[in-house]
MDAnalysis code that builds the backbone (N, CA, C; Angstrom):
import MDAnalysis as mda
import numpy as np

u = mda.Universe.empty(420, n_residues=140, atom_resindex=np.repeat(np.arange(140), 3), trajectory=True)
u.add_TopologyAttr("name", ["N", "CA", "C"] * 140)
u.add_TopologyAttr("resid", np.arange(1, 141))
u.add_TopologyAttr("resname", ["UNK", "UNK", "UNK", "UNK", "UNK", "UNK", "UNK", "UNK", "UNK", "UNK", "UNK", "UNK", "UNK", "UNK", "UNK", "UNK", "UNK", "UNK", "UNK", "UNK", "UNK", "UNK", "UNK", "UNK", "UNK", "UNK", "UNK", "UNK", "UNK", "UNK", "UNK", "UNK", "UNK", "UNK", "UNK", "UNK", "UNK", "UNK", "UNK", "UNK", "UNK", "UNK", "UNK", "UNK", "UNK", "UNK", "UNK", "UNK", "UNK", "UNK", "UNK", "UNK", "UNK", "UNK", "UNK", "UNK", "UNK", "UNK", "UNK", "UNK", "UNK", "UNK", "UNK", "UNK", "UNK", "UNK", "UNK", "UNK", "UNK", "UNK", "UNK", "UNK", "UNK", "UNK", "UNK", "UNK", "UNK", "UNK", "UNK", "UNK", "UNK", "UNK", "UNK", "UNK", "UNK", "UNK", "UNK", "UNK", "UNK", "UNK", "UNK", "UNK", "UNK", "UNK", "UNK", "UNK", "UNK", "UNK", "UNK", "UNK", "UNK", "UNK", "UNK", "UNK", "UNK", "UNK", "UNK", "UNK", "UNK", "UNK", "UNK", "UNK", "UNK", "UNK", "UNK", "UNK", "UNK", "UNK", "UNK", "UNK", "UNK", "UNK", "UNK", "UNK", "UNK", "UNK", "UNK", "UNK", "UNK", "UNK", "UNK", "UNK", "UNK", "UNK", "UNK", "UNK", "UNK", "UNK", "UNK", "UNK"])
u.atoms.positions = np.array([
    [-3.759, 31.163, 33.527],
    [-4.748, 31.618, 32.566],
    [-4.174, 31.591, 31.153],
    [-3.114, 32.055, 31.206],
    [-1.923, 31.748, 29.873],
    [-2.362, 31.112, 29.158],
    [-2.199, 29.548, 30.364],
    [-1.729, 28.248, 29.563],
    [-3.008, 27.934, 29.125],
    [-4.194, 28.385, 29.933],
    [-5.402, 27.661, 29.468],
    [-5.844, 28.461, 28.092],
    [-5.399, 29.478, 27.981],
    [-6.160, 30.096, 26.372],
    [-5.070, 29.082, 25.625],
    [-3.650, 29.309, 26.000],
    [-2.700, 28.678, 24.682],
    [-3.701, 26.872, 24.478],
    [-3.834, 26.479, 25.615],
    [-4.559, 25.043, 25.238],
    [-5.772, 25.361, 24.711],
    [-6.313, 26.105, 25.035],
    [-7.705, 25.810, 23.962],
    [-7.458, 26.693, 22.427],
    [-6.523, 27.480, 22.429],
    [-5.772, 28.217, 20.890],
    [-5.327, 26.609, 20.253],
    [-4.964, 25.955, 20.509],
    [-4.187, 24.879, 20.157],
    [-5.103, 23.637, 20.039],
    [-6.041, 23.169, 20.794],
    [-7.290, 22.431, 20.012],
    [-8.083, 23.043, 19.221],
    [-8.400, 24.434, 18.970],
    [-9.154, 24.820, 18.024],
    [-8.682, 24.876, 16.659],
    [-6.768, 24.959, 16.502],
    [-5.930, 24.824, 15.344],
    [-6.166, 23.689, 14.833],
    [-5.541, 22.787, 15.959],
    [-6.069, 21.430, 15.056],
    [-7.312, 20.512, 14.836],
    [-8.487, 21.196, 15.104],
    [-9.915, 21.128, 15.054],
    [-10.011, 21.792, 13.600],
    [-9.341, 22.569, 13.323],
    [-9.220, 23.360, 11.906],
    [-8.673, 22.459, 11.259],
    [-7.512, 22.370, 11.468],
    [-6.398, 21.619, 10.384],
    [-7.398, 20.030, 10.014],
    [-7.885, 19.416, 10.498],
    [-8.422, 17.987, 10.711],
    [-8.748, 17.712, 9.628],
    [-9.993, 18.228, 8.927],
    [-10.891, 18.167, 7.726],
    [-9.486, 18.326, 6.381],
    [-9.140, 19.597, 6.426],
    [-7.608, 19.851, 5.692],
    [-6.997, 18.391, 5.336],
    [-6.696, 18.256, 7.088],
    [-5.443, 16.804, 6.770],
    [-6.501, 15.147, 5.922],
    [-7.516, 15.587, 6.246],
    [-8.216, 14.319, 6.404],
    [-7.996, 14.140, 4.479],
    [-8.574, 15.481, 4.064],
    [-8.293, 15.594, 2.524],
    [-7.342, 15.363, 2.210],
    [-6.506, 15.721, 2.457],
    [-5.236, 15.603, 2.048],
    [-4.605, 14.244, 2.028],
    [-4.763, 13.640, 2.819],
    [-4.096, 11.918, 3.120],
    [-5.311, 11.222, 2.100],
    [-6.317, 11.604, 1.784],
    [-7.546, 10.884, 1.212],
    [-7.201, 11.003, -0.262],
    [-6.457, 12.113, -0.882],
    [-6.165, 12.280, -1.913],
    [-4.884, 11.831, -2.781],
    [-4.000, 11.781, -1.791],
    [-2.684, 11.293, -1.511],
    [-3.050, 9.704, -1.792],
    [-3.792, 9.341, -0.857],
    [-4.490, 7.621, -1.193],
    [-5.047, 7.098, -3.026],
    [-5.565, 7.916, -2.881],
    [-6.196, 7.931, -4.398],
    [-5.143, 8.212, -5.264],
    [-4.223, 9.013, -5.493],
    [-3.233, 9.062, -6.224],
    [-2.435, 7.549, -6.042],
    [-2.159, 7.160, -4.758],
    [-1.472, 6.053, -4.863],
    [-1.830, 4.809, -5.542],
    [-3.487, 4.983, -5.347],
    [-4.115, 3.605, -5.910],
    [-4.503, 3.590, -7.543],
    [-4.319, 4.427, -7.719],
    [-4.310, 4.584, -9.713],
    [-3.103, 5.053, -9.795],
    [-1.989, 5.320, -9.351],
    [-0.551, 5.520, -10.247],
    [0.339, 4.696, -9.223],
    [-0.369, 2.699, -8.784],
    [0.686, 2.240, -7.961],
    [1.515, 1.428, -8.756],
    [1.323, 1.465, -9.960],
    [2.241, 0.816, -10.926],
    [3.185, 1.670, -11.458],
    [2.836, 3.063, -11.623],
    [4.276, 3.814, -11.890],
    [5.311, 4.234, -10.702],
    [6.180, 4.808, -11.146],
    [7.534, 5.021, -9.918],
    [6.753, 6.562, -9.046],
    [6.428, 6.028, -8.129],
    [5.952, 7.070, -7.128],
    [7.322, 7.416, -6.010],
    [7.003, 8.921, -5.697],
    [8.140, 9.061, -4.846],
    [7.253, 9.976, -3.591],
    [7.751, 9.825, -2.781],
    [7.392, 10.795, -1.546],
    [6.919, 12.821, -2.068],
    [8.251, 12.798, -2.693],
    [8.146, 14.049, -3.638],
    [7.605, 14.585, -4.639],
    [6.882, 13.794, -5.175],
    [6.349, 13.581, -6.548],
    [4.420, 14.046, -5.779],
    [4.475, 12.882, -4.609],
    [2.864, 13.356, -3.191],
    [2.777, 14.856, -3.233],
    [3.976, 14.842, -2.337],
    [3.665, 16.355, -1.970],
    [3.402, 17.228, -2.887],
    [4.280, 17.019, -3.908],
    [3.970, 18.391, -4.696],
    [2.620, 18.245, -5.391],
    [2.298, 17.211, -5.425],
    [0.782, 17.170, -5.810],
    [-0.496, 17.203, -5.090],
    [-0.018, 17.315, -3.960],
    [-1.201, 17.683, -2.690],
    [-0.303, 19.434, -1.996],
    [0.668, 19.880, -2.596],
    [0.794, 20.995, -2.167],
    [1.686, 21.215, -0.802],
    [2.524, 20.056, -0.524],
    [3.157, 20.257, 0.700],
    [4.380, 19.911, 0.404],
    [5.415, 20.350, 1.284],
    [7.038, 19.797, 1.848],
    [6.934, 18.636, 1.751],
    [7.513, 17.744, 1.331],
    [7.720, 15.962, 1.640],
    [7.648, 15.820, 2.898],
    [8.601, 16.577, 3.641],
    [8.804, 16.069, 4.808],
    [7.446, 16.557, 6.141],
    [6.398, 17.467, 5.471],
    [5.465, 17.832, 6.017],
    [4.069, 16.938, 6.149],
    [4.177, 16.382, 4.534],
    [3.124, 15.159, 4.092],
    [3.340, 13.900, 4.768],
    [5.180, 13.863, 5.188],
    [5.494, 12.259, 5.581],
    [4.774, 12.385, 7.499],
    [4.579, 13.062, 7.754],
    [4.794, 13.655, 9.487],
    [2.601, 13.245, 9.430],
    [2.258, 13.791, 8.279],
    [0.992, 14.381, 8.343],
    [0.243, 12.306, 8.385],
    [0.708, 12.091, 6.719],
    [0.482, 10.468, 6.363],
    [0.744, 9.722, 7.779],
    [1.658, 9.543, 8.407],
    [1.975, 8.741, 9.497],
    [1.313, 8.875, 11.035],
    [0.911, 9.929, 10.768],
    [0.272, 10.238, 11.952],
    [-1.308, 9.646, 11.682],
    [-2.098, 10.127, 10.389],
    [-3.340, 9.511, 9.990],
    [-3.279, 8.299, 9.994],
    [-2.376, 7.508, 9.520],
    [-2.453, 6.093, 9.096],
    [-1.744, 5.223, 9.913],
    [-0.902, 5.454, 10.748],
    [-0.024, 4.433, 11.860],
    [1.294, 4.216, 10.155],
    [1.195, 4.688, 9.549],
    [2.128, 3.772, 8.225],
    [3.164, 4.724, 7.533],
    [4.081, 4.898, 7.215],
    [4.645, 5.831, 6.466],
    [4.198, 5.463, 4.606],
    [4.498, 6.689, 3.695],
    [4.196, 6.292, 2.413],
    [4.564, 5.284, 2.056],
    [5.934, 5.030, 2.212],
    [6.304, 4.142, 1.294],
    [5.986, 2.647, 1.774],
    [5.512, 2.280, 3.033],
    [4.896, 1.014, 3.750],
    [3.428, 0.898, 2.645],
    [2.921, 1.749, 2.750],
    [1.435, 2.188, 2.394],
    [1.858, 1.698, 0.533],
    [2.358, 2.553, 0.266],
    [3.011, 2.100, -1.725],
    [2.938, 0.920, -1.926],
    [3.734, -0.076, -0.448],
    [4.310, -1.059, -0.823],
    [2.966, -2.156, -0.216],
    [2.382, -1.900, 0.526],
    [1.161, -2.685, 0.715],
    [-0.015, -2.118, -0.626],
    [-0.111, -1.521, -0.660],
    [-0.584, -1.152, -2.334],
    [-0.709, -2.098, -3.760],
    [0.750, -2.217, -3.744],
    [1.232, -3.117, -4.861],
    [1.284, -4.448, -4.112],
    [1.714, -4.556, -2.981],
    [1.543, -5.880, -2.954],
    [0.025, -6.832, -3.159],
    [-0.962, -5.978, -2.736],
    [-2.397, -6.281, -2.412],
    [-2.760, -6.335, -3.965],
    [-2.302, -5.478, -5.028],
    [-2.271, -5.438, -6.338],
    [-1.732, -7.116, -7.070],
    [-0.722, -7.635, -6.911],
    [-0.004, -8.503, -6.833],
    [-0.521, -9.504, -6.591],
    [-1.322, -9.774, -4.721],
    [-2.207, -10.646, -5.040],
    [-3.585, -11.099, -5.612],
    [-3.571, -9.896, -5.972],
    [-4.747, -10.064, -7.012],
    [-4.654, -10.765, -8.193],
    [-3.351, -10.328, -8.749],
    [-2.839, -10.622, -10.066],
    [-2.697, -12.039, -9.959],
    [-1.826, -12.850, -9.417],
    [-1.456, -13.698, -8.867],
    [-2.433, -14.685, -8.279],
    [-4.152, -14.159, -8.306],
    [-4.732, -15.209, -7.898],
    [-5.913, -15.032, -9.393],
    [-5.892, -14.559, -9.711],
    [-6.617, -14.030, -11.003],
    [-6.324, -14.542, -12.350],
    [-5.248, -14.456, -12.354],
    [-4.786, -14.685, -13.916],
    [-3.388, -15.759, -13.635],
    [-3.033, -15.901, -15.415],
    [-1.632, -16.901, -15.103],
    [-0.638, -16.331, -15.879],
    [-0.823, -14.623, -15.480],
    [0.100, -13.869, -15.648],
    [1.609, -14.545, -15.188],
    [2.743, -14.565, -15.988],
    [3.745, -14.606, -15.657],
    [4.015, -13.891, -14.249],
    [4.906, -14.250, -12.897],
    [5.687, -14.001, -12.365],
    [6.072, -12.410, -12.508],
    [7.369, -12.805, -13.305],
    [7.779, -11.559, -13.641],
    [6.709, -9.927, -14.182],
    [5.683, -10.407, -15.010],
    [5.140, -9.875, -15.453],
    [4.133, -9.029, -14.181],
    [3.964, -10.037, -13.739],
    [3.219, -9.148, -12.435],
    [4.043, -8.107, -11.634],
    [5.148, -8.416, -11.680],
    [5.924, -7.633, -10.309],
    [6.349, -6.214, -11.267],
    [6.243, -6.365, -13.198],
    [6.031, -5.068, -13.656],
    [4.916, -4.508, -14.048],
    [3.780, -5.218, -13.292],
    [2.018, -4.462, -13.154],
    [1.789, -3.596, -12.288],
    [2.995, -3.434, -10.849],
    [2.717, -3.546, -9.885],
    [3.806, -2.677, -9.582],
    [4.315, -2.028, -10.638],
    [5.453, -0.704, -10.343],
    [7.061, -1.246, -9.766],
    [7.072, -2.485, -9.801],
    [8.986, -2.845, -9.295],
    [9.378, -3.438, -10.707],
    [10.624, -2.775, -10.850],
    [11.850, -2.934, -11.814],
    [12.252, -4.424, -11.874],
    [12.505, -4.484, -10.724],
    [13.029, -5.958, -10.840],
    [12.625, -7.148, -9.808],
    [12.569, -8.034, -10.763],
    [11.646, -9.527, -10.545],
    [12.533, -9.948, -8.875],
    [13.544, -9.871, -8.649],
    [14.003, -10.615, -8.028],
    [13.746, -9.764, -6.092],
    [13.684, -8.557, -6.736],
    [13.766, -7.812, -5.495],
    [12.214, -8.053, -5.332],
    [11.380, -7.938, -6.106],
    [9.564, -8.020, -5.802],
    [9.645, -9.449, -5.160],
    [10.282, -10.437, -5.357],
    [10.094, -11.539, -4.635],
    [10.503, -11.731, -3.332],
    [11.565, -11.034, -3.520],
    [11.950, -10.788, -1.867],
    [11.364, -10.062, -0.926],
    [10.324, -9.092, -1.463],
    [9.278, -7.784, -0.936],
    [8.445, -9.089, -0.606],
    [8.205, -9.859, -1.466],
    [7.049, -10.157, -1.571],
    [6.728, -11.200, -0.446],
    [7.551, -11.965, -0.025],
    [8.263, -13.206, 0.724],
    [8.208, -12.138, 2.381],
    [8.982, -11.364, 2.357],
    [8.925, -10.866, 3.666],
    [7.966, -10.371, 4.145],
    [6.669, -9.768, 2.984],
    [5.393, -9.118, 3.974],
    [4.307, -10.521, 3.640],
    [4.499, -11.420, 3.087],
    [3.620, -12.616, 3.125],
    [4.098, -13.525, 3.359],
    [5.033, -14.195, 3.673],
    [5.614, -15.056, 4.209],
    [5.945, -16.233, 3.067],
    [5.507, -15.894, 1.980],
    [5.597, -16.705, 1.033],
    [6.320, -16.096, -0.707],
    [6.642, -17.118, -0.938],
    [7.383, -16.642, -2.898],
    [5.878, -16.354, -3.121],
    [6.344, -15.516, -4.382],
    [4.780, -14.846, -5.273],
    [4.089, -16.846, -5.548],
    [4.999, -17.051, -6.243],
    [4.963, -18.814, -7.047],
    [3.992, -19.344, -5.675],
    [4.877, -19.540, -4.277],
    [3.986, -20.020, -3.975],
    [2.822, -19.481, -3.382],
    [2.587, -18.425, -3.113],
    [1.685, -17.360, -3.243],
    [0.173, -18.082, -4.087],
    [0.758, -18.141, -5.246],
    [0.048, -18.473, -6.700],
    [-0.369, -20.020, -6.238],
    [0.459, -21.255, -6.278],
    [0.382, -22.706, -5.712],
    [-0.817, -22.316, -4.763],
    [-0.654, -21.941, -3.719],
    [-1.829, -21.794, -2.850],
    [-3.314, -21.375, -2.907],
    [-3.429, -20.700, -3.327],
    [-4.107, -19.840, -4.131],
    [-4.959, -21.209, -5.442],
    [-4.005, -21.613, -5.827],
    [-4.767, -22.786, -7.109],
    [-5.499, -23.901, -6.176],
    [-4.361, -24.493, -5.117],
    [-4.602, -25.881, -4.229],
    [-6.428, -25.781, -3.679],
    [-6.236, -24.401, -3.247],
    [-7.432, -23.989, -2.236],
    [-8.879, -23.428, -3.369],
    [-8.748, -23.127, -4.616],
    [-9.795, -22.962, -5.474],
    [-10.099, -24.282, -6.186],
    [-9.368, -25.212, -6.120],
    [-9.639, -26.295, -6.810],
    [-11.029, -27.095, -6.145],
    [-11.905, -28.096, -6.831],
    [-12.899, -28.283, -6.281],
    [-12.803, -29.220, -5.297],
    [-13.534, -29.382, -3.842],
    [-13.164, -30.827, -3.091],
    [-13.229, -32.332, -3.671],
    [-13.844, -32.607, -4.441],
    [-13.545, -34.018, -5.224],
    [-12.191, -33.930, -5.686],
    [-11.615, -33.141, -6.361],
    [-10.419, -33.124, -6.644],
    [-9.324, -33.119, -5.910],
    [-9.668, -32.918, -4.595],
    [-9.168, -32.922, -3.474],
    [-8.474, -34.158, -3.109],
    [-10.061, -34.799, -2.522],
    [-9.986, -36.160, -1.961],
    [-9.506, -37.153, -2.596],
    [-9.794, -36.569, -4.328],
    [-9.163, -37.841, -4.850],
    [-7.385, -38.277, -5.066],
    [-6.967, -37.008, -5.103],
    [-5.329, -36.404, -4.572],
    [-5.142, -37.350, -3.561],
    [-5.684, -37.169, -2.689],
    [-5.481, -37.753, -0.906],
    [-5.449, -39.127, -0.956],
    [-6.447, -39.580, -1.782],
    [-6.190, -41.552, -1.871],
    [-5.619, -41.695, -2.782],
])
């Protein structure tokens, strides 16, 4: 009989907490997506949604399958290709739109979650908007 009140004490907590967490990761999101160009830190979240770092990181990962800083970094990258298919923003210039210090490490971010350099990122991106006559005529 114990165990059955402690189990239903214990879905009704987190039947409570739900709405809480749901805010909380929703707000946390929104902060990320308008300040993903400045230096965000795990610590910098919490204290702005009101929690332990290490309480927000447990809470984020559990909502999202992702930890923050996966989430930051798909953020800016998705930022990136925007930039990168949009404009003929410099290279470099993008990877400081997009909150990283340095050009060389954003390319290497950038290469391992897309499989590709930003450059050719960008190349692709031109090949495939270009019109099909321009295409075919390439081809002969």
């Amino acid at each position: 009989m114990l165990a059955s009140v402690y189990e239903d004490l214990t879905l009704h907590l987190q039947k409570m907490s739900t709405p809480h967490t749901n805010t909380v990761i929703k707000r946390v999101r929104e902060i990320i997506a308008a300040q993903y160009m400045e230096q965000l830190s795990v610590t910098s979240l919490a204290e702005a949604v009101y929690l332990t770092p290490t309480y927000l990181c447990v809470l984020f990962k559990q909502a999202t399958g992702k930890t923050i800083n996966e989430y930051i970094t798909q953020e800016r990258l998705n930022k990136a290709k925007e930039f990168l298919a949009q404009t003929n923003i410099h290279l470099y210039d993008v990877c400081y739109k997009v909150g990283y210090l340095s050009p060389s490490y954003f390319s290497r971010l950038f290469k391992k979650y897309t499989g590709q350099t930003p450059g050719e990122y960008r190349e692709n991106i031109m090949l495939n908007a270009r019109p099909a006559a321009e295409k075919e005529a390439e081809q002969l």
